[in-house]
Structure formats: C-alpha cells, structure tokens
C-alpha positions as CSV (number, residue, x, y, z in Angstrom):
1,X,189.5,98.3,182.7
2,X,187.0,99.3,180.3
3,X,183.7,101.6,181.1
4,X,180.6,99.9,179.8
5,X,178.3,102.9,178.8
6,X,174.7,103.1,179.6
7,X,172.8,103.9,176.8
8,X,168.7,104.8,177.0
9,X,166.6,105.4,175.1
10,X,163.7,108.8,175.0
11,X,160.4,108.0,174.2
12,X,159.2,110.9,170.9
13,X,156.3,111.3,173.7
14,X,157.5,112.3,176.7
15,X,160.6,115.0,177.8
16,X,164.2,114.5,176.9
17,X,165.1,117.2,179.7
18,X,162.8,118.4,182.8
19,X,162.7,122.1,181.3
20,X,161.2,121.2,177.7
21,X,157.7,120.3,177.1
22,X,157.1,118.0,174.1
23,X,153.8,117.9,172.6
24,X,152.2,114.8,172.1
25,X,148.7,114.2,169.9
26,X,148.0,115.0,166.4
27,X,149.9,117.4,164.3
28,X,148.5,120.9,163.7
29,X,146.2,121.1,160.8
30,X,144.8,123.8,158.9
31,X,141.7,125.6,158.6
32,X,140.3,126.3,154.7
33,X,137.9,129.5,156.0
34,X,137.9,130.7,159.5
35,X,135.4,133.5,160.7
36,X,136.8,135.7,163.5
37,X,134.8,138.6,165.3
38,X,136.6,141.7,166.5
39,X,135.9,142.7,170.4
40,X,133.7,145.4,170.7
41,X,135.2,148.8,171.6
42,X,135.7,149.9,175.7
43,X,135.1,153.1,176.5
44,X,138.4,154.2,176.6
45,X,138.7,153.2,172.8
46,X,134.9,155.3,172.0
47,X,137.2,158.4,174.2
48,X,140.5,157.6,171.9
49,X,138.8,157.9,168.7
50,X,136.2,160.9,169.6
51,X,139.8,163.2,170.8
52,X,140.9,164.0,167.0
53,X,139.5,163.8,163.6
54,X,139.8,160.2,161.9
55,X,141.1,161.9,158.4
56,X,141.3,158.7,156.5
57,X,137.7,158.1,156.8
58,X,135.9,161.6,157.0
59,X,137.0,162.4,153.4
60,X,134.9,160.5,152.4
61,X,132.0,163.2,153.5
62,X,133.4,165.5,152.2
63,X,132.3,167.7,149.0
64,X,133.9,166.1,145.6
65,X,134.4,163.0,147.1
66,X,131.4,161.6,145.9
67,X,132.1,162.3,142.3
68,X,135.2,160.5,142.3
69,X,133.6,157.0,141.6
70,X,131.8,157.9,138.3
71,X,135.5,160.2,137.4
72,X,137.2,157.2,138.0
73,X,135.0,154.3,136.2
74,X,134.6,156.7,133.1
75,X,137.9,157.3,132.8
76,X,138.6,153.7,133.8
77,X,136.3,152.7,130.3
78,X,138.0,155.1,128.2
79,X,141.5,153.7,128.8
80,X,140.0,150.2,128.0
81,X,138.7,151.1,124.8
82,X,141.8,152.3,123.7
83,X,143.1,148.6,123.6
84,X,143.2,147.2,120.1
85,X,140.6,144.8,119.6
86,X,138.5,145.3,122.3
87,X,135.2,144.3,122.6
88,X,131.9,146.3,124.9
89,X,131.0,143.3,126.1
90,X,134.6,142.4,128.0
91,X,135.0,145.8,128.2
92,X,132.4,146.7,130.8
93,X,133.4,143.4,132.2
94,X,136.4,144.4,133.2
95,X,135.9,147.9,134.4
96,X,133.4,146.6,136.4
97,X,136.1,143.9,137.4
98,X,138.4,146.5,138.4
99,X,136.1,148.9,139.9
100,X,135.0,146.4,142.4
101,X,138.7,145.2,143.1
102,X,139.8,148.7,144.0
103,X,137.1,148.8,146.0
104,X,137.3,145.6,148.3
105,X,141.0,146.6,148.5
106,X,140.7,150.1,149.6
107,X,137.9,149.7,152.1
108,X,137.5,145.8,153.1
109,X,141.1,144.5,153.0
110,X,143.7,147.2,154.0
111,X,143.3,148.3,157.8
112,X,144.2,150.9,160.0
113,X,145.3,154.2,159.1
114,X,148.5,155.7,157.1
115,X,149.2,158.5,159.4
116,X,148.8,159.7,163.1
117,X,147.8,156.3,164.1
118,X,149.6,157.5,167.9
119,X,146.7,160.1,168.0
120,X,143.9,158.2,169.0
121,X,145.8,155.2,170.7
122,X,146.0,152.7,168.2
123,X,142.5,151.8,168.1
124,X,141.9,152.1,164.1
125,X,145.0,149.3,163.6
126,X,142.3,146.4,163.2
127,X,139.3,148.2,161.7
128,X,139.1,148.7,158.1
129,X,137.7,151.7,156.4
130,X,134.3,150.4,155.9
131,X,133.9,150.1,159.3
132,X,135.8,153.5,160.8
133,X,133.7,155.7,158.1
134,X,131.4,157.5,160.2
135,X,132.1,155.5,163.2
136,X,131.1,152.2,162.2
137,X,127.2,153.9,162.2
138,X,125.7,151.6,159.4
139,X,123.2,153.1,156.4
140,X,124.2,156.4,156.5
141,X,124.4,158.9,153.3
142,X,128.1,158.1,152.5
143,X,127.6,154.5,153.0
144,X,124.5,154.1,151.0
145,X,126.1,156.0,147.9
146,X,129.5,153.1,148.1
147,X,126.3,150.6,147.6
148,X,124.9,152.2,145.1
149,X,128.3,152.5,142.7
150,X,129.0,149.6,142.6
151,X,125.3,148.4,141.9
152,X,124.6,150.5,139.4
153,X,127.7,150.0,137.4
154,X,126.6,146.0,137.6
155,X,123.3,146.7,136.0
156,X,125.3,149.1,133.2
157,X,127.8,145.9,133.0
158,X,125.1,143.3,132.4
159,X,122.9,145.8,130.1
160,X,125.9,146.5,127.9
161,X,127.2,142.7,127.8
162,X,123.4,141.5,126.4
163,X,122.9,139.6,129.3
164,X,125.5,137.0,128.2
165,X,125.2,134.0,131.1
166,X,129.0,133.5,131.6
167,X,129.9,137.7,131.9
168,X,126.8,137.6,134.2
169,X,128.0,134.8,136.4
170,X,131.5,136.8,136.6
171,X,129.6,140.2,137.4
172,X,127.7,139.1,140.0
173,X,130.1,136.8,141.9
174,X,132.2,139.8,141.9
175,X,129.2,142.1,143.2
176,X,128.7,140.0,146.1
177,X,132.2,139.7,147.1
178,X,132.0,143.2,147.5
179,X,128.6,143.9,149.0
180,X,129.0,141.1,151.9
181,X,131.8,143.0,153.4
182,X,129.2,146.2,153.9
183,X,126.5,144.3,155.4
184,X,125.7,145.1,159.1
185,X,125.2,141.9,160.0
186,X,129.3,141.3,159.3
187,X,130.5,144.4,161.1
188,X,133.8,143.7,162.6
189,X,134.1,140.3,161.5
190,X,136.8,138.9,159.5
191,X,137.2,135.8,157.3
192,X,140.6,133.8,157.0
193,X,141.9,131.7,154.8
194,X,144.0,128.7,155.3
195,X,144.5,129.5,159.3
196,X,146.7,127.2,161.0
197,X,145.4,125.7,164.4
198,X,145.9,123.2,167.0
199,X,143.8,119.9,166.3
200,X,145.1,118.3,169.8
201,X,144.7,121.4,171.7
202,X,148.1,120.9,173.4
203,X,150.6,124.1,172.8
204,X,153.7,124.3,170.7
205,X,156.7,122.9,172.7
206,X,158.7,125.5,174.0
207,X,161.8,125.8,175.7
208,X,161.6,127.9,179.1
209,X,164.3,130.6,179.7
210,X,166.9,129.9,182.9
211,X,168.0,132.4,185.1
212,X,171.6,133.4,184.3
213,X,173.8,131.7,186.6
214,X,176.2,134.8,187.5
215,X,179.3,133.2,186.1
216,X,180.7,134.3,182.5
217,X,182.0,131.5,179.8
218,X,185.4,131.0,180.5
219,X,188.0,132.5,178.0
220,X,191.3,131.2,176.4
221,X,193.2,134.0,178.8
222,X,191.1,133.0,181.7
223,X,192.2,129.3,182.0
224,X,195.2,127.9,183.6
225,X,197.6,126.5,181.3
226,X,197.8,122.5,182.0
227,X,201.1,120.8,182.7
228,X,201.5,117.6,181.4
229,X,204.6,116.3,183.7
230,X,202.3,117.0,186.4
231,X,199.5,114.4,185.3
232,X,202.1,111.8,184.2
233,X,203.4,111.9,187.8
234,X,199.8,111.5,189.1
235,X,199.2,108.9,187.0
C-alpha cells in the first residue's frame, strides 16, 4: 500500500511556522542624507560630566594651545613648497585643503573621548569635540578663535591664488563644510549618509527564542542499540 503525500504550499506573505514573523510590504530602502538630533542632557548627565575635568576638551583653553593652528599651517606650507614644481596658487589650495580636513576630523567627526570615558558615565560617547569644548556653551573665546583660523586662512588662500574662480569655488565649499558644523543652530545634530530605513514600517522578521525543553540531544552512547531479528519478527 502506497502513502500518497500531502504536499502545500506557503504563501511568501504569510508564516511558514507560528513562531516566525515574515514581513510583508515593500523592501527597505535607503536614505541619501538623514538629519538626526541628539537628546538633550538629564540632569544626571549635567552631574556626570561636572564630577571630573573633561581633558580632551579643556586643552583647548589652555596657554599654547592657541598658537598651534598658525605652527601647524606654516609649517604645513613649508613642507608643500618643498615639492618640485609646485605652484602658490595650488599651494595655498591645499594647505588650506588640509587644514580644514584636520579640522572637521578632529572636532566634527570623531566622538567621545580616548581615555577615562568610565569617569563621567559615558556621557561624552556621542558628543563630538566641538560640542564638549566648554560645555557645549556657544561663542565663547576658544570657540570664536577655531572660526577665525580657518577664515582667515581662506582670505590668505584666495588672496594668494589671484582670485582664480575654480580655486575659489574649491576654498569656499571647503570653508562651509567646516563652518556649518560650529553653528549653534546645529548643536547636537548629526547628518547621515546613505541610512538604511524601513519604507513599509513593518520590522525585520525575527525568529523568537524557545524556552529550553529540559532534555539534552541524545548521544551515540545514550541510545539503545536496535535489533534487527526483533523487527523482522514484528513484521
């Protein structure tokens, strides 16, 4: 007597089994520039960061440390001139290129801090330096010197380029990519690129975890050998 075997067939849209949720709609798409906004700061976070000294961002009052912009941007333009061939006008171009870079990286891209981050509860881990220098206070001396560099050092760029239209377009794209950053008005916020996100607003399916069932996998050892005289006779 031969079994006929039911066969059935699942939907893509609903469940195979009753534990697993399958997610029906659109796929997920991606965002090309996505504007986030940090949460403001509890009071236990003001209390965190007021117990010990933030050292990665008070340096930056101290005495010396505003000298080290013009060190580094002269020194910066004397390695360039060194290169064979090298003209003033790409030059100041590109000191003013990398100035700006190192700039953007060190205090609008990299966040939190390199050491004792356990000292004041982890509440520097999202801020960048910009924005823990002087306790996020906006338009104080510090600050208003890192707007100045990198301003005055444009003006030097496009005076000593002769006010050529393509080096100026390059110079000043550059500038604002760097000044936005230190605006008040984007304090704490953040912009993402390429963001992935959830056009159907329906979650990724997941598979929920069961409790364990007591019992262990049986082993090799554990199971009974089978006697094959004994099923022929039952058969």
């Amino acid at each position: 007597m031969v079994n006929s075997a039911k066969t059935s067939t699942i939907s893509p849209r609903k469940s195979a089994s009753p534990g697993l949720t399958v997610r029906t709609g659109r796929e997920r798409s991606s965002s090309i520039v996505k504007v986030e906004k940090l949460e403001e700061e509890s009071q236990a976070d003001v209390l965190d960061q007021s117990v010990y000294e933030n050292l990665n961002a008070e340096w930056v009052n101290r005495k010396g440390a505003w000298l080290i912009h013009p060190v580094l941007i002269f020194a910066g333009k004397v390695i360039i001139d060194t290169i064979p061939g090298m003209r003033q006008e790409i030059s100041w171009t590109l000191v003013n290129l990398f100035y700006l870079g190192f700039s953007y990286l060190m205090f609008h891209y990299v966040t939190g801090i390199p050491f004792h981050s356990d000292l004041h509860g982890g509440v520097y881990d999202n801020l960048t330096m910009w924005e823990q220098i002087d306790e996020g206070a906006q338009y104080t001396p510090t600050k208003k010197w890192l707007l100045i560099v990198p301003i005055t050092l444009f003006l030097a760029s496009t005076h000593y380029t002769h006010y050529d239209p393509w080096l100026f377009a390059i110079n000043l794209s550059a500038l604002v990519f760097v000044l936005i950053p230190k605006l008040p008005q984007f304090h704490r916020y953040r912009v993402r690129f390429m963001v992935p996100e959830d056009a159907s607003g329906v979650g990724t399916p997941t598979t929920p975890s069961f409790p364990p069932s007591g019992f262990s996998t049986p082993t090799r050892e554990s199971v009974p050998p089978i006697n094959i005289s004994e099923v022929d006779s039952r058969l």
